[in-house]
Each structure stands twice: as C-alpha cells, then as structure tokens.
N, C-alpha and C positions, 0 to 999 in steps of 0.2 A: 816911454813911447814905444815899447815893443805887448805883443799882444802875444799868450800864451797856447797857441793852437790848441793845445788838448783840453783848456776849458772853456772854450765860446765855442756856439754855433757858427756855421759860417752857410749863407741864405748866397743862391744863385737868381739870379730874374733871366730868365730865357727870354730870349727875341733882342729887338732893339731898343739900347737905350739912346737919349739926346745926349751925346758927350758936352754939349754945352752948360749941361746941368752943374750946377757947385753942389754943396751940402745941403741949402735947403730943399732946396729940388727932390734930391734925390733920398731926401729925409722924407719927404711926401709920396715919394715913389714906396719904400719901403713901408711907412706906415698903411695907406689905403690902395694901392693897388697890390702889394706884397700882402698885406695885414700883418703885418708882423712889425714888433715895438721898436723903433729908432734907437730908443735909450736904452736898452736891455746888453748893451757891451755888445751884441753879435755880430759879426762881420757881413755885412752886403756889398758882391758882386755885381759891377753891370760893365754892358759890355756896347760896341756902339757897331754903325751897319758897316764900317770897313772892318771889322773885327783886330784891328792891328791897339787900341786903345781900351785897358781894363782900369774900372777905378774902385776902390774899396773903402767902403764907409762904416764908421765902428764911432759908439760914445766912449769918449778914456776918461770916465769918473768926473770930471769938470766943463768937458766941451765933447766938440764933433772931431775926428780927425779924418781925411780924406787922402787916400794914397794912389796915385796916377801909376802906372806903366803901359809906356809906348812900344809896339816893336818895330825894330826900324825895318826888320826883313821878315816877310814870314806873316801870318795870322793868329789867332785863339782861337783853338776850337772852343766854340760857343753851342750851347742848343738853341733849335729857332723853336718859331712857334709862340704865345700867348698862353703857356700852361703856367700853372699856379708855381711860385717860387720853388726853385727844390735847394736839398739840405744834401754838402758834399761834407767830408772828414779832412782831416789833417793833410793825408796822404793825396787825395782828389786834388786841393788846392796847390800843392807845392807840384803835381804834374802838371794840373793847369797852367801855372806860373811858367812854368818851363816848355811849354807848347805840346805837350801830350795828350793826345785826345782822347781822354780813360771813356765817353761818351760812350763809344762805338767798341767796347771794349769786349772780347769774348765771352759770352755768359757760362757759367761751370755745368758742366754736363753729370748729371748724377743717376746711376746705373745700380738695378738690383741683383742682376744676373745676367753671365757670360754669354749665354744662350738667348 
C-alpha cells in the first residue's frame, strides 16, 4: 500500500473540490473533467474551499485507494481558478504535504551579460 513517487504521475485539479466526494466521484472528477485515466496508477490531488482538507486518489493494481489529510492549524496552499489539471514531481508534493507554497515560488533569472 505504499506508492513509489518517482514512478507515477501525480495530476493537481485547481480550484474547488466537493470534499464530500469518496472515490467514485472523484474518479469521475479525474476522468472527464481532468481527462485524464482513473486506472493508470497516477495520483490525483484535490483540495476543498476551506483549503485545510487534501485527498489523493490513485488505482493499487486491484481497487481504488483514497488518502485523506486534515490540517488542524494552518491551510494548503492550493491554486485557484478552473485551469486544466497540472502535473507536480516528487519534490512539489512532499512540500505541499508539508504546507509549502512552491506556487508562488521565485522564478530563476537567467542573464547573458554583466553589462
């Protein structure tokens, strides 16, 4: 029951989701409003309008598995908006987890010359 981050995609849904949703909901969520495959092993993100509630939805080879975390102090930074799913890495999710907002994150400035 543990899932290997460096070989699945992991799919964000921006904006609001219904935290009343279970699995199949939010299997239908990922299918036609994500477009992207329920059954494909990848992890889906959602996130709800108090932002204090994230749930993750991944297929483990025989079923659905659905992972809840509450926070009891504090928010997730979340993206708002109705933009099309986006795609974080390894390192994105374990700051998310931990309430890091990589979002807003400095972009790298790249420079040809001192002058």
């Amino acid at each position: 029951m543990t899932v290997d981050l460096e070989r699945v995609r992991i799919f964000v849904r921006p904006g609001v989701t219904d935290m009343r949703k279970q699995i199949n909901g939010l299997a239908v969520i990922a299918e036609a409003e994500m477009q992207l495959p329920p059954f494909s092993g990848n992890l889906f993100l959602f996130c709800g309008r108090t932002r204090n509630v994230l749930k993750v939805l991944y297929w483990d080879r025989n079923g659905f598995c659905l992972w809840m975390k509450r926070l009891e102090k504090d928010r997730y930074p979340w993206p708002s908006g109705d933009a099309d799913a986006r795609e974080i890495d390894r390192d994105q999710i374990l700051l998310l987890l931990r309430g890091i907002d990589f979002w807003h994150e400095h972009s790298s400035l790249r420079y040809t010359t001192v002058l």
